[in-house]
TORMISE-154940 format. One record per residue: residue in one letter; x, y, z of N, C-alpha, C in turn. Coordinates in Angstrom, 3 decimals, padded with zeros to 6 digits, always signed. Layout:
BEGIN
type = a&nxx = X&nyy = Y&nzz = Z&caxx = X&cayy = Y&cazz = Z&cxx = X&cyy = Y&czz = Z
...
! end
This chain:
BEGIN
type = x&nxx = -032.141&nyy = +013.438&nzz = +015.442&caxx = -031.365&cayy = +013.436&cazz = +014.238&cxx = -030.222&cyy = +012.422&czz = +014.385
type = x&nxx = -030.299&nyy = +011.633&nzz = +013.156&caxx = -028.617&cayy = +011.118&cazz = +013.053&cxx = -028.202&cyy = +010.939&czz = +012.676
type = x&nxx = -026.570&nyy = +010.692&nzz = +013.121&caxx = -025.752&cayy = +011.969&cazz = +012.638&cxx = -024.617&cyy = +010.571&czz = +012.290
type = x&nxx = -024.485&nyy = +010.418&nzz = +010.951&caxx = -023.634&cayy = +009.345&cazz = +009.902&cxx = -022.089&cyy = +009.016&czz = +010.588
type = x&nxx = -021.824&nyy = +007.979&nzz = +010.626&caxx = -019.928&cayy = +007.697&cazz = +011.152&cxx = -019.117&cyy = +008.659&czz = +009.854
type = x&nxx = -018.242&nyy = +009.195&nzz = +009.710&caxx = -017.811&cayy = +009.374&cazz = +008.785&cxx = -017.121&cyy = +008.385&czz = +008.273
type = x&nxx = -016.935&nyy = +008.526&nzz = +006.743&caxx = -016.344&cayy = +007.811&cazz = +006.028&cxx = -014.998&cyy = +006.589&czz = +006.287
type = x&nxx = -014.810&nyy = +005.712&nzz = +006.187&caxx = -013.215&cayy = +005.610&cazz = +006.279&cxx = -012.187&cyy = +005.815&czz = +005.309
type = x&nxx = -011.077&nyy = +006.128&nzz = +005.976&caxx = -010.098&cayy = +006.170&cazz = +004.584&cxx = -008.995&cyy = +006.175&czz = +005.703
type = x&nxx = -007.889&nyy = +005.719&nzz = +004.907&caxx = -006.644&cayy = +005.330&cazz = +005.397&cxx = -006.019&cyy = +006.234&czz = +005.941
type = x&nxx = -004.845&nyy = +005.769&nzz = +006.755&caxx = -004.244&cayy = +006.916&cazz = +007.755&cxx = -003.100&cyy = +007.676&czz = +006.762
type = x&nxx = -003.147&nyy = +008.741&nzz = +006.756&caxx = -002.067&cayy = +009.437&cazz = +005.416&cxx = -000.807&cyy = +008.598&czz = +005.689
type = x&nxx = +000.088&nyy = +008.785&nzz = +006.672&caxx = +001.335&cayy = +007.900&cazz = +007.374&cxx = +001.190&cyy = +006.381&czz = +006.303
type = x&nxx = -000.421&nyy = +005.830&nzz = +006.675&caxx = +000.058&cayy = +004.419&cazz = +005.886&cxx = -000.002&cyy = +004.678&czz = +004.542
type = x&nxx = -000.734&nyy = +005.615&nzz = +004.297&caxx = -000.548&cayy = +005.734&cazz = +002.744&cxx = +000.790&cyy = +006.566&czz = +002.097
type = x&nxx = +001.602&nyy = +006.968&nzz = +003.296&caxx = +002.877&cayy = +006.856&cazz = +002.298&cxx = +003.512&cyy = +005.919&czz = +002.068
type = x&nxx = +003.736&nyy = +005.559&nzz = +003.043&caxx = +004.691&cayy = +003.952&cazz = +003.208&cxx = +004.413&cyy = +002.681&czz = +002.708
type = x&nxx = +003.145&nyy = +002.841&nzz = +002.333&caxx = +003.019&cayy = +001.399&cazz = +002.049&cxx = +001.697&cyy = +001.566&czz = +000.386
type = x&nxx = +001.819&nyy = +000.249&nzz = +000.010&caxx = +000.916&cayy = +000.502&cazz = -001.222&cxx = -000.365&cyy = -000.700&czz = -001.299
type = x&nxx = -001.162&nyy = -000.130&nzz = -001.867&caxx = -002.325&cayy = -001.260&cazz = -002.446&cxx = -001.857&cyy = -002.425&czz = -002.404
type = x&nxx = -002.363&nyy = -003.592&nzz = -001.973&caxx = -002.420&cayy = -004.563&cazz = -002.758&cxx = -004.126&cyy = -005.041&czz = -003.053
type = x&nxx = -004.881&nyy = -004.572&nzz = -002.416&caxx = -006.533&cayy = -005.331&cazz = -002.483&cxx = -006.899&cyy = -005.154&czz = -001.226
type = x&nxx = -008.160&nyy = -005.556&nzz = -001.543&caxx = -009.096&cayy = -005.492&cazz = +000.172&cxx = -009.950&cyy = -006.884&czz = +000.110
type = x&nxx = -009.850&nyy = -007.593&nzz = +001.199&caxx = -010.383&cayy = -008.542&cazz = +001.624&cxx = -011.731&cyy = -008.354&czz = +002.261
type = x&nxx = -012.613&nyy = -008.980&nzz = +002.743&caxx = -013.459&cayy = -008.461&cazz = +003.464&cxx = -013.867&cyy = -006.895&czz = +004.294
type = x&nxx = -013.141&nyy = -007.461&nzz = +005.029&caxx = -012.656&cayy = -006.507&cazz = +006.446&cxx = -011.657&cyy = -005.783&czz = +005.886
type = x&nxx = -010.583&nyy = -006.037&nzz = +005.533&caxx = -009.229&cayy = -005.186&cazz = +005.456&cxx = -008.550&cyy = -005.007&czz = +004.278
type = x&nxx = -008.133&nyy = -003.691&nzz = +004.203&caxx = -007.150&cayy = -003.357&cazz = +003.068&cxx = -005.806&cyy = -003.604&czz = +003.411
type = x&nxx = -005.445&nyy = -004.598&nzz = +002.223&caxx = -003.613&cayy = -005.303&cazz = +002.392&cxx = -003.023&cyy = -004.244&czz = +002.100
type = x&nxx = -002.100&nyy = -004.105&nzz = +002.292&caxx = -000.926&cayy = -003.074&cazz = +001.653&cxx = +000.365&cyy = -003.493&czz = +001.776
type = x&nxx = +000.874&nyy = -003.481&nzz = +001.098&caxx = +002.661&cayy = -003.802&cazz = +001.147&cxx = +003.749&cyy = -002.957&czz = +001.427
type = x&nxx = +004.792&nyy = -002.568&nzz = +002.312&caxx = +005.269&cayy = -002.188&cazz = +003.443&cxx = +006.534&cyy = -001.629&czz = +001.892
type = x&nxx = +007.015&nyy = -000.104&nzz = +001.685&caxx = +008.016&cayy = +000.072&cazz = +000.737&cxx = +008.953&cyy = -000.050&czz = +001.383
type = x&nxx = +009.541&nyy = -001.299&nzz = +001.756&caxx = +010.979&cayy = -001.766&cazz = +002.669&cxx = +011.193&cyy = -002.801&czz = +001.825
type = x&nxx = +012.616&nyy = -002.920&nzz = +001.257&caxx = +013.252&cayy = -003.835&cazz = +001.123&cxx = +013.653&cyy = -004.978&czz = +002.138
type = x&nxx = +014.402&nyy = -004.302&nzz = +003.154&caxx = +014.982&cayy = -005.196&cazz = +004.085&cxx = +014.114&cyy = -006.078&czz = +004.717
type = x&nxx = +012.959&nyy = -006.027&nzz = +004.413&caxx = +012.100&cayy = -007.047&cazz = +004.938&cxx = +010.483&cyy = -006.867&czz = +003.972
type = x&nxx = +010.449&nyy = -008.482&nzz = +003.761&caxx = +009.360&cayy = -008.169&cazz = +002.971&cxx = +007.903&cyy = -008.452&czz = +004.004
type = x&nxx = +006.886&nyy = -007.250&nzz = +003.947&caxx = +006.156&cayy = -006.231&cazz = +005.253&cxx = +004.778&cyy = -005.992&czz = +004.607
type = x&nxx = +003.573&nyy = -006.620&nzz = +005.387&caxx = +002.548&cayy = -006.855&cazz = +004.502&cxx = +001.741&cyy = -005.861&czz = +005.682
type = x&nxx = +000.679&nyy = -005.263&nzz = +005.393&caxx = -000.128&cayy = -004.826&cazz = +007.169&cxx = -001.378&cyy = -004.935&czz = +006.155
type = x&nxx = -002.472&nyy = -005.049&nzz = +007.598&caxx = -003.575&cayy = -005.104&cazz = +006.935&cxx = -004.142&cyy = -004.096&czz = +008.244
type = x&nxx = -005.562&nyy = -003.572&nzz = +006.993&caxx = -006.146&cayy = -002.444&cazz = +008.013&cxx = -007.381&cyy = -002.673&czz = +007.936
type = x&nxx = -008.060&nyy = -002.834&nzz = +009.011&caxx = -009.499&cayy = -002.982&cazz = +008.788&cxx = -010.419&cyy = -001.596&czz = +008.496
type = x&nxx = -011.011&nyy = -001.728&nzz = +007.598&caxx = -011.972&cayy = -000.783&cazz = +007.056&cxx = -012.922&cyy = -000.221&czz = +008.138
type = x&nxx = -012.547&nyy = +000.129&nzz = +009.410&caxx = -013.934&cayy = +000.584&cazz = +010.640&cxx = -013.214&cyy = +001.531&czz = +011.075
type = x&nxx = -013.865&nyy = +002.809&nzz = +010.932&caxx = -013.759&cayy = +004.272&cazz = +011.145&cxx = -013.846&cyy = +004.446&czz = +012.537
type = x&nxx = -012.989&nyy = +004.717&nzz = +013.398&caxx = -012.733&cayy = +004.919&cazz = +014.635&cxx = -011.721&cyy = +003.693&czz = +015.401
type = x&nxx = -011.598&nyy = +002.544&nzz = +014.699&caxx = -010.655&cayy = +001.395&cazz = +015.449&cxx = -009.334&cyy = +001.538&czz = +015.548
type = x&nxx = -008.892&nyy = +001.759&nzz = +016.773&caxx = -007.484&cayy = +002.030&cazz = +016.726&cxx = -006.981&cyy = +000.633&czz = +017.685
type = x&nxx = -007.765&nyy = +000.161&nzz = +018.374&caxx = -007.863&cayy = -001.481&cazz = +018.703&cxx = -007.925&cyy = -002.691&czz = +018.258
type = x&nxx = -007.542&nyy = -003.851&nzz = +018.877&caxx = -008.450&cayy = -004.916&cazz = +017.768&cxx = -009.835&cyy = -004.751&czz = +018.610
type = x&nxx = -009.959&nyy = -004.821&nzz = +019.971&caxx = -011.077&cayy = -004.754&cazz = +021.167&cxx = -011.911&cyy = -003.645&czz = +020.968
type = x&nxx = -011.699&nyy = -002.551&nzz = +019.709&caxx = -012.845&cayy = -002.185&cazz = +018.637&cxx = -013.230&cyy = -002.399&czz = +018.429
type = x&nxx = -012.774&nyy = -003.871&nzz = +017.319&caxx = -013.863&cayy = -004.131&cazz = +016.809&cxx = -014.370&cyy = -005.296&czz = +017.051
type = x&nxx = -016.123&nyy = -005.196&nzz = +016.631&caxx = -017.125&cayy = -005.761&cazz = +017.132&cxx = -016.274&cyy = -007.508&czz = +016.993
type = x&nxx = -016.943&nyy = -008.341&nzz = +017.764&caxx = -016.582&cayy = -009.555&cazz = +017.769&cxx = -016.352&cyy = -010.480&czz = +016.615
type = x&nxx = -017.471&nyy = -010.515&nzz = +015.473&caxx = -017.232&cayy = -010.814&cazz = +014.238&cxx = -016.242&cyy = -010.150&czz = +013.398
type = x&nxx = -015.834&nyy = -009.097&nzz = +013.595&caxx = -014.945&cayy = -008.174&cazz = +012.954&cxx = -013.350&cyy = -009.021&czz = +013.421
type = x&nxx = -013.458&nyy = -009.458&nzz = +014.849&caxx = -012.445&cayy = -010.018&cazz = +015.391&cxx = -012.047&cyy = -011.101&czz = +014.797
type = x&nxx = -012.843&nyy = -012.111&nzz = +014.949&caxx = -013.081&cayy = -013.331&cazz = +014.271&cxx = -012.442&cyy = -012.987&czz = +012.678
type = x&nxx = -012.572&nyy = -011.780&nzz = +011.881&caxx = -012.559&cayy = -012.056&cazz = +010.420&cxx = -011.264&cyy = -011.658&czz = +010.164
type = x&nxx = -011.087&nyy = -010.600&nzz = +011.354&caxx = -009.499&cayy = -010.033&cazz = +011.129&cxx = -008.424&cyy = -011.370&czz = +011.354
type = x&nxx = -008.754&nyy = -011.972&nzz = +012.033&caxx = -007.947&cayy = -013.712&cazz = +012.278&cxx = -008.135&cyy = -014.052&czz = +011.470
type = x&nxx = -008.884&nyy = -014.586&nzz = +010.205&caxx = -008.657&cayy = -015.118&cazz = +009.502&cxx = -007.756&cyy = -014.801&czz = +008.501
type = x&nxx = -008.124&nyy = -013.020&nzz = +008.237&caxx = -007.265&cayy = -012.620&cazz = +007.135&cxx = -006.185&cyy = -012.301&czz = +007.184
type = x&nxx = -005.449&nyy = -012.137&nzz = +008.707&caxx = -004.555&cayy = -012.386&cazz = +008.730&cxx = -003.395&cyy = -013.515&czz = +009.205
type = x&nxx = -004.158&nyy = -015.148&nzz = +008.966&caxx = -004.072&cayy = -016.018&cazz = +008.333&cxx = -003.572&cyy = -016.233&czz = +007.101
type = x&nxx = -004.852&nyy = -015.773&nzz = +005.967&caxx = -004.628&cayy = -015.971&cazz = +004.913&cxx = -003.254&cyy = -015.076&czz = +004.143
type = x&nxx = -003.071&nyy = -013.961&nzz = +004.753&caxx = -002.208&cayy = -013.426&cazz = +004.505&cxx = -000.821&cyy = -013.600&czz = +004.635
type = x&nxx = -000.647&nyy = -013.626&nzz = +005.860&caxx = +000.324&cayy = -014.894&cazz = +006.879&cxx = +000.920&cyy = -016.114&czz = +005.789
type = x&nxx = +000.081&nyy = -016.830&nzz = +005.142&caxx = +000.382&cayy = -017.773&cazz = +004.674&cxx = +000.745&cyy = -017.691&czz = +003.160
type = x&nxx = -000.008&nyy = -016.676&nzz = +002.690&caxx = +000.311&cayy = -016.024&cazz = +001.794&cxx = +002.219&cyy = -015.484&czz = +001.455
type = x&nxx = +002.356&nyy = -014.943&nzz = +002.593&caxx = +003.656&cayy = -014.277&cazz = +002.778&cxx = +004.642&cyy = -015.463&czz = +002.746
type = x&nxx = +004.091&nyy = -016.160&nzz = +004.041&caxx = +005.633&cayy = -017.228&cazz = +004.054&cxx = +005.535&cyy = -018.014&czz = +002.954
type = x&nxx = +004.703&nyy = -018.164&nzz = +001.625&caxx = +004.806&cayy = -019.085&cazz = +000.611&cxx = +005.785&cyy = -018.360&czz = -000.005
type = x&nxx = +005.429&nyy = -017.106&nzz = -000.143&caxx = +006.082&cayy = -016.598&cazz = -001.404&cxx = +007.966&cyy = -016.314&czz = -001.053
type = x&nxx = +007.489&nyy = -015.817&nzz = +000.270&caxx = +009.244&cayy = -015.667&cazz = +000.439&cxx = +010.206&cyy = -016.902&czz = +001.546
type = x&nxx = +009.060&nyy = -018.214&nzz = +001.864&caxx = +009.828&cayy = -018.574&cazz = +002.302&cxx = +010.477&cyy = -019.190&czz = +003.333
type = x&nxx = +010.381&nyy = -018.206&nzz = +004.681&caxx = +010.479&cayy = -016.861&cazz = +005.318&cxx = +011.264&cyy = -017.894&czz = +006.552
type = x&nxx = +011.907&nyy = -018.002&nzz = +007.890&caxx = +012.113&cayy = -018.778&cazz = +008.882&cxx = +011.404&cyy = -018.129&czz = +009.823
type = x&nxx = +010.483&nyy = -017.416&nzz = +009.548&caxx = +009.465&cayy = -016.998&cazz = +010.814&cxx = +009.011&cyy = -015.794&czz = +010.222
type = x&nxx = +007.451&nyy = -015.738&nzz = +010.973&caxx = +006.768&cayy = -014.549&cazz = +010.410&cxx = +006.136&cyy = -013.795&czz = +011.801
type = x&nxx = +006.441&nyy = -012.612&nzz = +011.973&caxx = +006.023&cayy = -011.508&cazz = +012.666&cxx = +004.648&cyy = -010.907&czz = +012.529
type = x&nxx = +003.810&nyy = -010.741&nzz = +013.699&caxx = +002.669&cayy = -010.875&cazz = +013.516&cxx = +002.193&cyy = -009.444&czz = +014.923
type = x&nxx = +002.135&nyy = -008.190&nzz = +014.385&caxx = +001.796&cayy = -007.213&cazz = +015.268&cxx = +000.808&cyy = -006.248&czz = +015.096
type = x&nxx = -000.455&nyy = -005.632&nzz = +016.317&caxx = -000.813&cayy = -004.563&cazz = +015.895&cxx = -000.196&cyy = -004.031&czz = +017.481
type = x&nxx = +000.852&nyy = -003.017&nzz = +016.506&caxx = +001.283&cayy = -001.886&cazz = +017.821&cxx = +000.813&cyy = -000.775&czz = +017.911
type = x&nxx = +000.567&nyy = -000.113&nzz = +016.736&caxx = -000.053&cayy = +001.728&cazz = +016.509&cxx = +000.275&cyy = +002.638&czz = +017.045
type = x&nxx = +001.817&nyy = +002.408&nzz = +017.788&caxx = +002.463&cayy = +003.820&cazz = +018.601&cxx = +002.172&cyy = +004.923&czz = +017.799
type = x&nxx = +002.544&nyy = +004.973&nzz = +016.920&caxx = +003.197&cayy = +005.512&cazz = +015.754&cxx = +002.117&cyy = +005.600&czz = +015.033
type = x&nxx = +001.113&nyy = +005.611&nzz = +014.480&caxx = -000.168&cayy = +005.926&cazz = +013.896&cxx = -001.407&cyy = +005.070&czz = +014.404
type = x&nxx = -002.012&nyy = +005.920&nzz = +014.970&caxx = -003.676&cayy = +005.233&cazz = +016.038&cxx = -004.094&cyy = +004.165&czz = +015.283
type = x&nxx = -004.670&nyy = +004.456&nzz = +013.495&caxx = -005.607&cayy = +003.627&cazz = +012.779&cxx = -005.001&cyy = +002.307&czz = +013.239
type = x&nxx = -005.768&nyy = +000.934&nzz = +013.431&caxx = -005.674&cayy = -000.493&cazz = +014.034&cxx = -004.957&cyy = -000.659&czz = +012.487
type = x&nxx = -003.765&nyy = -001.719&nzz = +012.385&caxx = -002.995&cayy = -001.625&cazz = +011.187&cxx = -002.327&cyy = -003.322&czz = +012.258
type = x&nxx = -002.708&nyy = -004.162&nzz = +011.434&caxx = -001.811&cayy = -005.330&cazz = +011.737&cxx = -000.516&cyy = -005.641&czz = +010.593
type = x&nxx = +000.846&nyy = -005.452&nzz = +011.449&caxx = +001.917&cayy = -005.928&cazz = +010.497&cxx = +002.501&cyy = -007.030&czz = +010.633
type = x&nxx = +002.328&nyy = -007.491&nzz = +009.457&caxx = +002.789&cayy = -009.173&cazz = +008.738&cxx = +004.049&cyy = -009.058&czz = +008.478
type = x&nxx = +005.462&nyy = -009.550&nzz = +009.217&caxx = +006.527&cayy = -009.710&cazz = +008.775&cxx = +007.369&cyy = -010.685&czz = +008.191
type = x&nxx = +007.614&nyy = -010.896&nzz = +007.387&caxx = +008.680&cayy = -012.352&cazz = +006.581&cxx = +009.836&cyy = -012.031&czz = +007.224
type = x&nxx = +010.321&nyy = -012.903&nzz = +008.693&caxx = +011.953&cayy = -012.878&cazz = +008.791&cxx = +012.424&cyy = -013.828&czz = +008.508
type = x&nxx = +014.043&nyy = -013.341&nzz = +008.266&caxx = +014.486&cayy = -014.299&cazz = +007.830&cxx = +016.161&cyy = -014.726&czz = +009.288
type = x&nxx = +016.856&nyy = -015.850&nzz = +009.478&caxx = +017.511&cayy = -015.234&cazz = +010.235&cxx = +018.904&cyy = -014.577&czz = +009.974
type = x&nxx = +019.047&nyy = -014.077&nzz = +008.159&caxx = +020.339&cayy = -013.058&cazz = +008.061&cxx = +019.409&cyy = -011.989&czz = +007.655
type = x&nxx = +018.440&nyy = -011.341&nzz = +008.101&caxx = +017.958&cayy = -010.156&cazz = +008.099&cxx = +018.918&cyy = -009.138&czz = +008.425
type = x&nxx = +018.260&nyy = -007.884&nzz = +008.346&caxx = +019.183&cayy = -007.057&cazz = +008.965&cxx = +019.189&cyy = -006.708&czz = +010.091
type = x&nxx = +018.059&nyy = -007.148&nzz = +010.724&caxx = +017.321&cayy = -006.832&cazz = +012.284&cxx = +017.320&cyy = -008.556&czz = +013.165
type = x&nxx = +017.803&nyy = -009.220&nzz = +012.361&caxx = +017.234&cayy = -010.609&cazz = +013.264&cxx = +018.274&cyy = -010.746&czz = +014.092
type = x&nxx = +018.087&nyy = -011.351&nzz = +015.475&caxx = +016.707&cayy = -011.595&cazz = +015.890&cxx = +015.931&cyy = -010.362&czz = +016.610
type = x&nxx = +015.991&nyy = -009.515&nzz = +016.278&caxx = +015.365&cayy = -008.273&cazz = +016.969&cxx = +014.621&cyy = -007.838&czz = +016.670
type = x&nxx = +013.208&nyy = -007.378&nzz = +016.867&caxx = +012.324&cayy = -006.530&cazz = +016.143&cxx = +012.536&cyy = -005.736&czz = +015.236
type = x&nxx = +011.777&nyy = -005.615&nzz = +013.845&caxx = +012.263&cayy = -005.193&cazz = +012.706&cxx = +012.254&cyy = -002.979&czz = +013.050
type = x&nxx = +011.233&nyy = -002.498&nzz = +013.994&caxx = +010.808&cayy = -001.624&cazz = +014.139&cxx = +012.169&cyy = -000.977&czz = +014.358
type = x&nxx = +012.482&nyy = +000.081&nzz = +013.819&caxx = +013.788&cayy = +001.001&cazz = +013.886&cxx = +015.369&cyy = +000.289&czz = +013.890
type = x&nxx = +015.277&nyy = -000.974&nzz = +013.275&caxx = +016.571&cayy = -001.800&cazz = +013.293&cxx = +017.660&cyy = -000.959&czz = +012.205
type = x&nxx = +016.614&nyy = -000.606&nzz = +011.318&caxx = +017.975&cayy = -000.258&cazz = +010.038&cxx = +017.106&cyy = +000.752&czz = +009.448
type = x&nxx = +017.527&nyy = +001.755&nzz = +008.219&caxx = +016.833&cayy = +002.598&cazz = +007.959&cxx = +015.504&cyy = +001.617&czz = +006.425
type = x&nxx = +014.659&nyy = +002.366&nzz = +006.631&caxx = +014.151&cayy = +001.535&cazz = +005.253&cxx = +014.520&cyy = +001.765&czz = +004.190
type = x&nxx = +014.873&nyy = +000.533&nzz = +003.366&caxx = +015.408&cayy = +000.606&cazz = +002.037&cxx = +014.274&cyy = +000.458&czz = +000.684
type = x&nxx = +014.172&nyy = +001.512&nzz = -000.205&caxx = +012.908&cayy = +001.015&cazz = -000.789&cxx = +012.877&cyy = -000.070&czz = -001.510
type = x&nxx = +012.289&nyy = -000.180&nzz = -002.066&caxx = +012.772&cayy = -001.549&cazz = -003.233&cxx = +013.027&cyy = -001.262&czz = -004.704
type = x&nxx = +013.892&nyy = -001.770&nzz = -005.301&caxx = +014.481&cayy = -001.641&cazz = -006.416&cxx = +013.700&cyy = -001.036&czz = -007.538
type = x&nxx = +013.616&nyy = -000.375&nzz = -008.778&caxx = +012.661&cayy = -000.769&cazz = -009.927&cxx = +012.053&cyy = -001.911&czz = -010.365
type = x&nxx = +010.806&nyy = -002.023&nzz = -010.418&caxx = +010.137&cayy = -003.234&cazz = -010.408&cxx = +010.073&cyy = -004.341&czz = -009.209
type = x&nxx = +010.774&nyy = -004.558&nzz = -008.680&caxx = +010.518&cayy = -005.185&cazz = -007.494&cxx = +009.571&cyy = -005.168&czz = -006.802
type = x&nxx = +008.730&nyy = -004.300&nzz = -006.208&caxx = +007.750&cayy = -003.614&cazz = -005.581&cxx = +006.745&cyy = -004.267&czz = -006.125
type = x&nxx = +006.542&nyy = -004.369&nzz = -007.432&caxx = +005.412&cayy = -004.568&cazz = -008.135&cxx = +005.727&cyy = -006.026&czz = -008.522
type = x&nxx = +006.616&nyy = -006.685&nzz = -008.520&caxx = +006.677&cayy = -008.320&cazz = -008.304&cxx = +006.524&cyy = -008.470&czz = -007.359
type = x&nxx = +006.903&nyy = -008.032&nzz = -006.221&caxx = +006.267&cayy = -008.497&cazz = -004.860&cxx = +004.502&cyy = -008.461&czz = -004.630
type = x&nxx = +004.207&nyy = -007.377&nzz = -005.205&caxx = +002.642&cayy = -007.005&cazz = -004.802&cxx = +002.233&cyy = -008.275&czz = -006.153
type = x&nxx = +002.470&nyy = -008.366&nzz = -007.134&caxx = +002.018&cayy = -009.306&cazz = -008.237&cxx = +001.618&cyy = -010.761&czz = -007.262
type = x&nxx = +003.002&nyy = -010.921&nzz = -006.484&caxx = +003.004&cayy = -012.347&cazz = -005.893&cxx = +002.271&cyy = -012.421&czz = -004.468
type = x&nxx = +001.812&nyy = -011.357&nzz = -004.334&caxx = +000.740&cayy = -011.366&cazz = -002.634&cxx = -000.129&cyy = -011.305&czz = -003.488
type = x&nxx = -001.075&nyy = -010.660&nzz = -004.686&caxx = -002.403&cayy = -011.074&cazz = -005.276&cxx = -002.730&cyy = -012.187&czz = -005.530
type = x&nxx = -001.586&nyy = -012.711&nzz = -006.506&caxx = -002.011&cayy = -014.141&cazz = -007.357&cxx = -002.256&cyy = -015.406&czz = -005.610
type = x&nxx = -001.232&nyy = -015.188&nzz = -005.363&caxx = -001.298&cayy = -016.015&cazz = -003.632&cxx = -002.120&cyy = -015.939&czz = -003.039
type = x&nxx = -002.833&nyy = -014.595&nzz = -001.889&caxx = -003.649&cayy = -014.608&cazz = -001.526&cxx = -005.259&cyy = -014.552&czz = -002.471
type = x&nxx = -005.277&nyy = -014.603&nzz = -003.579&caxx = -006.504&cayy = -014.860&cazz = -004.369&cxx = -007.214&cyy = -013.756&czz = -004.672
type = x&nxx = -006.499&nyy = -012.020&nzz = -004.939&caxx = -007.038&cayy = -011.595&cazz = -005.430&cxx = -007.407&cyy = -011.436&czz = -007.087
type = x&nxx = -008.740&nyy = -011.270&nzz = -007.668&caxx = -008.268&cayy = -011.358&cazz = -009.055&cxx = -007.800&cyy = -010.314&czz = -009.543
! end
């Protein structure tokens, strides 16, 4: 008998914190509800990866690209004097790469953004101009 992977679906943790923006191939974007830094992560869609050395080699290969495209995506829109580029997962297993826009009067620079300041959400509407400007950028329709 055999016996199906289960489903995937997102880690509850990322689905508070962070929101839709689209799914690329491999990975669902999401946008980070922090003001103080504008915070993109992408998660690859493979049920059990809490690694990148999960996943299969092509999976590797695709996650580089998209987070490339994303990457580039980000520093167009904001800018940015450097972009932060991590999968850590202390803090929730699911493999979750975070895309950071720093800037250097952040509130954390030059220090890792992780527990620098408390998160600030983002304003009314803001949120949703930000996510507007990671679709049209990275090419979702």
């Amino acid at each position: 008998m055999i016996i199906a992977a289960p489903p995937w679906s997102l880690h509850p943790q990322l689905e508070k914190d962070a929101t839709p923006v689209g799914d690329l191939p491999l990975s669902r974007v999401l946008a980070v509800n922090d003001a103080n830094f504008p915070w993109v992560l992408l998660v690859p869609r493979r049920t059990g990866a809490s690694e990148i050395i999960d996943l299969a080699e092509p999976d590797q290969a695709r996650l580089t690209t998209e987070i490339a495209r994303v990457a580039r995506a980000l520093k167009s829109i904001t800018s940015c004097d450097k972009l932060n580029v991590a999968a850590i997962g202390n803090v929730v297993p699911q493999l979750h790469v975070h895309v950071v826009a720093r800037r250097k009067d952040d509130a954390a620079w030059p220090r890792p953004v992780w527990g620098a300041v408390p998160a600030k959400p983002y304003g009314a509407g803001e949120l949703a101009r930000f996510i507007a400007a990671l679709r049209r950028t990275i090419g979702f329709a």
